[in-house]
C-alpha positions in Angstrom: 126.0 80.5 110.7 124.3 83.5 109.3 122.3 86.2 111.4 118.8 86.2 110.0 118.0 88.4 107.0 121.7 88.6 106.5 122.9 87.9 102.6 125.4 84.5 102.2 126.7 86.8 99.6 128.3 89.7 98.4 126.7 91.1 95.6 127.3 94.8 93.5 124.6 97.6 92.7 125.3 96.2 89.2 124.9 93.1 89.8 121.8 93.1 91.8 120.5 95.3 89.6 121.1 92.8 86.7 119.6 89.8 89.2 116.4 91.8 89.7 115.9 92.5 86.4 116.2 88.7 85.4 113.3 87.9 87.9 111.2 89.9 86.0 109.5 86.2 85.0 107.0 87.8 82.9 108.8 90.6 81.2 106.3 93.3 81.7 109.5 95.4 83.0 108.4 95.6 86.7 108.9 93.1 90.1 105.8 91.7 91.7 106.1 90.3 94.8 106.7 86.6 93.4 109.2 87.7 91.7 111.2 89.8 94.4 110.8 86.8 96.8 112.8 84.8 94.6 115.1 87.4 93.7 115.9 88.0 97.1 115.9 84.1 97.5 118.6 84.3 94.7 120.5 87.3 96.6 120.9 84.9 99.5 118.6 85.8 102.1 117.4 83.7 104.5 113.7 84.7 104.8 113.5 86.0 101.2 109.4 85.9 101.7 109.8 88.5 104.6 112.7 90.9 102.9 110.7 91.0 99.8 107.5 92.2 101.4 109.0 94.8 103.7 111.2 95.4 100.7 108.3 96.1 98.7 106.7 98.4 101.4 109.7 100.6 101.6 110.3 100.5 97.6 106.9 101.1 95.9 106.7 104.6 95.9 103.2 105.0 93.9 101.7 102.1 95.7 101.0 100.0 92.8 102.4 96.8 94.4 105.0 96.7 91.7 108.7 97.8 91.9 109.2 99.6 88.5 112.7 100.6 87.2 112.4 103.8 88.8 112.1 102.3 92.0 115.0 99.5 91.0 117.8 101.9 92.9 115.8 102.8 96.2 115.2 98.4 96.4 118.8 98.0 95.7 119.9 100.4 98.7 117.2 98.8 100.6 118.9 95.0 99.7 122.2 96.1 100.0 122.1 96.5 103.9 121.5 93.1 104.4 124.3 92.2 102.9 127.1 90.3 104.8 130.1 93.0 104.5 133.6 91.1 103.9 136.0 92.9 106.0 
């Protein structure tokens, strides 16, 4: 059973980097909220709705409600500690 929040997988800065830029549904080169719920859906997360909005908090630096390619790195830090860690 996984703790809540916790990642059923483990997941690369590369490749969650690649995974968030694939959720970019509309191509306009940033994450909207939509979007990052269903990346973090994809990521594994078992209330992807909640990580994506505190997520989004913590990430958007210019408060544009959009997580731009400059702020791809801080969300991948902030998705990588929810991650369950293979020992």
């Amino acid at each position: 059973m996984a703790l809540p929040g916790v990642s059923k997988f483990n997941f690369s800065r590369e490749e969650m980097k690649e995974i968030f830029r694939e959720h970019d549904i509309d191509g306009d080169g940033y994450l909207s909220i939509s979007e990052l719920i269903k990346a973090m859906g994809f990521l594994g997360h078992s209330i992807p709705f909640y990580k994506a909005h505190y997520g989004m908090a913590y990430c958007d630096e210019n408060g544009d409600g959009l997580i731009s390619e400059d702020e791809l790195d801080k969300l991948i830090d902030y998705a990588e500690r929810f991650q369950k860690r293979r020992r």
